[in-house]
N, C-alpha and C positions, 0 to 999 in steps of 0.2 A: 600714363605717368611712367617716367622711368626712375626707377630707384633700386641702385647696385652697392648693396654692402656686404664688406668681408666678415662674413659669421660663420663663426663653430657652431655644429649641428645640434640641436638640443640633446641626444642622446648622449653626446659626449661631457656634457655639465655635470653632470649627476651620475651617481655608483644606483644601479636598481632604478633606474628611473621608467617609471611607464606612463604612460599615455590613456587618461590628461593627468597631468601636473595638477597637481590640489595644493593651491595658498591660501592659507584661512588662519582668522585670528582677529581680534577687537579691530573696532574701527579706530579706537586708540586705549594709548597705554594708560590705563587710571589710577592700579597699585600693583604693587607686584605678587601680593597674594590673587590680584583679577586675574593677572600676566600668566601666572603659573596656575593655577585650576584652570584656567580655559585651556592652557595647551596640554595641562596633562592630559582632558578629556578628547581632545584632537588626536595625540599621538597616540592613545588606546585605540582610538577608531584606525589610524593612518597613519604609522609610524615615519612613509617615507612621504611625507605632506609638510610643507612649509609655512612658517610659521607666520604672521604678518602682525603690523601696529603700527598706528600713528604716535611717532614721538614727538613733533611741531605738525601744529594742525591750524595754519593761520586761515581762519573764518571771514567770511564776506561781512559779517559785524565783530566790531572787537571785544562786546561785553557777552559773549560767548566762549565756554570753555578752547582752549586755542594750544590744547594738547601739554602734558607733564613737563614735557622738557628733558635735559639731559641725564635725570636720574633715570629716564626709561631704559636707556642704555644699560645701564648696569642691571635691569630688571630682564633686557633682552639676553643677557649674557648665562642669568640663571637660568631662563628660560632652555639656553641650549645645553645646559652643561646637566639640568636634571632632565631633559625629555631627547637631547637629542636632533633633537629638532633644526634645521636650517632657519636662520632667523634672515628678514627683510622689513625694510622701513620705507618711508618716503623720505625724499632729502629735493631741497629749495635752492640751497645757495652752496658756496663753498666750503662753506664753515660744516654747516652739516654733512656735505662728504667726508672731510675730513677727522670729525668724529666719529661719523660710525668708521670708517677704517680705522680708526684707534680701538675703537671698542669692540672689531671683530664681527661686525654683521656681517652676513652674509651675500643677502642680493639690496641691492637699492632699486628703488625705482622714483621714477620722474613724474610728480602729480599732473592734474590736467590744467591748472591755474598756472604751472609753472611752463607748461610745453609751448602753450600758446604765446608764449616771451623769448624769441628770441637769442634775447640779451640774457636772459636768466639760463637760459639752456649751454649757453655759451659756456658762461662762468662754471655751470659742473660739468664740462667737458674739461676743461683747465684743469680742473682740479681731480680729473679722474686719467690723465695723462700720466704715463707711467703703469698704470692698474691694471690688477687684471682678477676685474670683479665680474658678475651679473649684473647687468643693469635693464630693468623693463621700463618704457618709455608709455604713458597713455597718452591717448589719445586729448588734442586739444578740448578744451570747453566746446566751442562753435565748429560749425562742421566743418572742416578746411581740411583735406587730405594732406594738402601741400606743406602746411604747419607743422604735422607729423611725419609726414616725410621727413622734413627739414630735421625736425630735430633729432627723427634716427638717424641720419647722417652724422650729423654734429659728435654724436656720442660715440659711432664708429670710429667717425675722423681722430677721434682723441686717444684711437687703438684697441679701445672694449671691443672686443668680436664676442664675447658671453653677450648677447642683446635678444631682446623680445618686443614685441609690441603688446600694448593692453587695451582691449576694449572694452571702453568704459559705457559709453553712449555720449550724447551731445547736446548739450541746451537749445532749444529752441521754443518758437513763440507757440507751439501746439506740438506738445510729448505724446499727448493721447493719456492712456491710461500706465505709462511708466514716469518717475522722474528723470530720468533723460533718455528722449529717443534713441532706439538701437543705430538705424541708419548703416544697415547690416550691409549696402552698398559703399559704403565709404571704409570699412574692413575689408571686405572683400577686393576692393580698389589696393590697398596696400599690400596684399597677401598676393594679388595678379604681379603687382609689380614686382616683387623679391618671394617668389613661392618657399625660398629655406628658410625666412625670415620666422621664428616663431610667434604664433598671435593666443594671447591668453584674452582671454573674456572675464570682464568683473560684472556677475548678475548683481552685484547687490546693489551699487549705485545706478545699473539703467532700469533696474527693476522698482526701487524703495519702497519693495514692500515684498516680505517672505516670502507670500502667497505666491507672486509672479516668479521667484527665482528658480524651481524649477523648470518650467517654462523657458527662460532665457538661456539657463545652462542646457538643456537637451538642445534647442536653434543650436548651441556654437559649439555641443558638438557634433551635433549633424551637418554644420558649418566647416566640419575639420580642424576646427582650433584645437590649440595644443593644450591645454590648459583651463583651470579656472580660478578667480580668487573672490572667496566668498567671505564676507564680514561675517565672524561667528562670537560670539559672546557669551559670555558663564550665564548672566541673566541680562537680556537687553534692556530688560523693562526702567533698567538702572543707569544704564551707559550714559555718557558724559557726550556723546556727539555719535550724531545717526541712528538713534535709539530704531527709529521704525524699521530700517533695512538691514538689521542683524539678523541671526540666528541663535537658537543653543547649540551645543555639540549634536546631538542627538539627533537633531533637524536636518545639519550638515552629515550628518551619515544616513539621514531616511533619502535627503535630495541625490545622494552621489551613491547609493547602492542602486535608488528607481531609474541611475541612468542608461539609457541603451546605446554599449559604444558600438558602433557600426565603424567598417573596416575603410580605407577611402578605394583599395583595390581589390581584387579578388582573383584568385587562380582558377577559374573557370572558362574554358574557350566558348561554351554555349551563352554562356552570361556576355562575356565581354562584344561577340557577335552580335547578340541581341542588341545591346548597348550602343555599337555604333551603328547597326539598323536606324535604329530610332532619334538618334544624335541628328545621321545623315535627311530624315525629315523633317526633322525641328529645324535644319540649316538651311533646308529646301522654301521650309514654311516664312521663317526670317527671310530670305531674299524676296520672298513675293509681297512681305508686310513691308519694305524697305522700297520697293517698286511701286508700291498704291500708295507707300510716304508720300512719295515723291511726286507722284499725279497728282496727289492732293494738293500738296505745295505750291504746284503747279498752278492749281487752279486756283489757289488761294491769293498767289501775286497776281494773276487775272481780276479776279474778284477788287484787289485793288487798281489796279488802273482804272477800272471803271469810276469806282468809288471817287478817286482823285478826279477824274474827267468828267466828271458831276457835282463836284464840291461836296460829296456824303462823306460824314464820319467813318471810321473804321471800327469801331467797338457800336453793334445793333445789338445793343441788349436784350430787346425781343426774341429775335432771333436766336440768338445762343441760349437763352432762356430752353428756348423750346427744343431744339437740337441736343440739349445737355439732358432734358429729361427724356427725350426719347433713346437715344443713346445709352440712358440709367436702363430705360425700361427693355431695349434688346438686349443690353449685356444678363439682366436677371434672368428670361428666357432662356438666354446660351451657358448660364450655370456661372456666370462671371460675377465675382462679388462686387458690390456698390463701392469699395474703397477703395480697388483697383480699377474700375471704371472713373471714378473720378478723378483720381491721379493719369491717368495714360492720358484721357481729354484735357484735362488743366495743360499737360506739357504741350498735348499736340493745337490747342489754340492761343497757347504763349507762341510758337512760334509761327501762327499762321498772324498773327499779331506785328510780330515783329518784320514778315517777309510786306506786311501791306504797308507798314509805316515805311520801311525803306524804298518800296515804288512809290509811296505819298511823295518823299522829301526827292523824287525826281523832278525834275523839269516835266509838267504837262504837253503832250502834242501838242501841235498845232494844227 
């Protein structure tokens, strides 16, 4: 993927800024006695952490809490004027850009219902022409890099160089045990193509459930992301929308004190040596599993000609039956987990699939 945007370095956004970036705050705004006890207990943990809240929270059902509305505004404002604190919200449409730049917020960012449109990303690119705000961009709902690309671009195009990306995770037909999978490839996909681009991680919506956000925040930043924003709550037990994937204050400083930041380089010539020793194997080892691909493939479009040249089906059920569990059963010997064994076989007999169909749809010898 190639994706080239003009962006100021994150260090230069912020006075004292260090690495990660901590955004945390309700999942949305519900009073502004909520608004302000939760951030004052943020800003005693974290003074230089920013502040976060849904002020329009428009919901996949409408008889569902669907966020305060524009009096949160004036609640974000207390917010920063008694803690201090950088305030950010989500914004939808134009209208709500142009609010919060009335009302003085600080970063906006772009939900994942809204990224996934386009049209909708258009119109607050319009309306943020001229600006020169922070804007974080999440990730689409469905997994689509290209989506997200698009619409950092978009936001660029309209002259924001303050820009981030956010990973959220992504809906799909099996999350496992998170509500939306991480799909930690499809981040990483975005961070190869613009490495100064900054990528923030939100554990709370790929995790929706406390228990896993530690877990998720340690991945991104041992991932190297720059940042995290965690849903934090005075009491969740109460909150009006995503009660299960909050926190207290307290929590959010037990999760970001247990974390271990690790450096992404190091001033070591014995380390760095060692390092591409071992790179230069793993690069060695790649070209010979890229070589036996490729025999395989090999023998895979063989495998269909026959097939075709005998009127057999292409998919032997039997047969991959039994190959799939032997396969399970050498990778456990070789210390390979079972979930990574499935996934490498699933791709490499999608495509041994795909190479017999297209000798199918040849013309037979004669």
């Amino acid at each position: 993927m190639k994706l080239e945007l003009d962006i100021t370095p994150l260090a230069d956004w912020f006075k004292n800024y260090q690495k990660p970036m901590l955004i945390a705050g309700p999942c949305s705004a519900e009073s502004e006695e909520q608004m302000l006890e939760t951030a004052a207990q943020i800003a005693a943990f974290y003074p230089n952490s920013i502040f976060r809240a849904g002020i329009w929270k428009p919901r996949t059902r409408p008889n569902t809490f669907e966020g305060i509305g524009d009096i949160g505004l004036k609640w974000m404002q207390e917010v920063k004027a008694q803690t201090g604190l950088l305030t950010a919200t989500e914004v939808a449409n134009a209208d709500h850009v142009e609010k919060c730049l009335k009302a003085g917020i600080d970063i906006l960012w772009i939900g994942a219902r809204t990224t996934v449109n386009p049209f909708s990303v258009q119109e607050i690119a319009d309306a943020l022409q001229g600006v020169d705000i922070p804007v974080f961009v999440k990730n689409p709902i469905n997994p689509d890099a290209q989506l997200w690309a698009g619409a950092l671009e978009r936001v660029n195009n309209a002259g924001i160089k303050k820009i981030a990306a956010i990973h959220r995770g992504f809906h799909s037909f099996d999350n496992g045990p998170f509500r939306n999978a991480p799909k930690w490839e499809l981040a990483i996909e975005i961070k190869t193509a613009c490495p100064q681009l900054p990528m923030i991680c939100d554990p709370s919506h790929i995790s929706g459930n406390p228990e896993l956000i530690p877990y998720i925040a340690q991945k991104a930043i041992d991932l190297d992301m720059d940042g995290l924003m965690i849903e934090t709550h005075r009491d969740p037990t109460v909150a009006l929308s995503d009660a299960k994937q909050q926190v207290k204050p307290f929590q959010l400083k037990e999760i970001i004190d247990d974390l271990s930041i690790r450096s992404a380089t190091v001033d070591n010539a014995d380390f760095q040596s060692k390092l591409v020793e071992l790179r230069l194997m793993i690069r060695k080892l790649d070209n010979d599993l890229l070589e036996l691909l490729a025999k395989r493939m090999a023998i895979s479009s063989q495998i269909g000609e026959y097939k075709r040249d005998n009127d057999v089906t292409i998919l032997q059920v039997a047969h991959w039956k039994k190959l799939f569990a032997e396969s399970l059963a050498t990778g456990e010997v070789l210390g390979l987990p079972e979930s990574f064994i499935k996934e490498l076989y699933q791709v490499i007999h999608d495509e041994s699939i795909r190479r017999q169909t297209e000798v199918m749809n040849k013309v037979k010898k004669k």
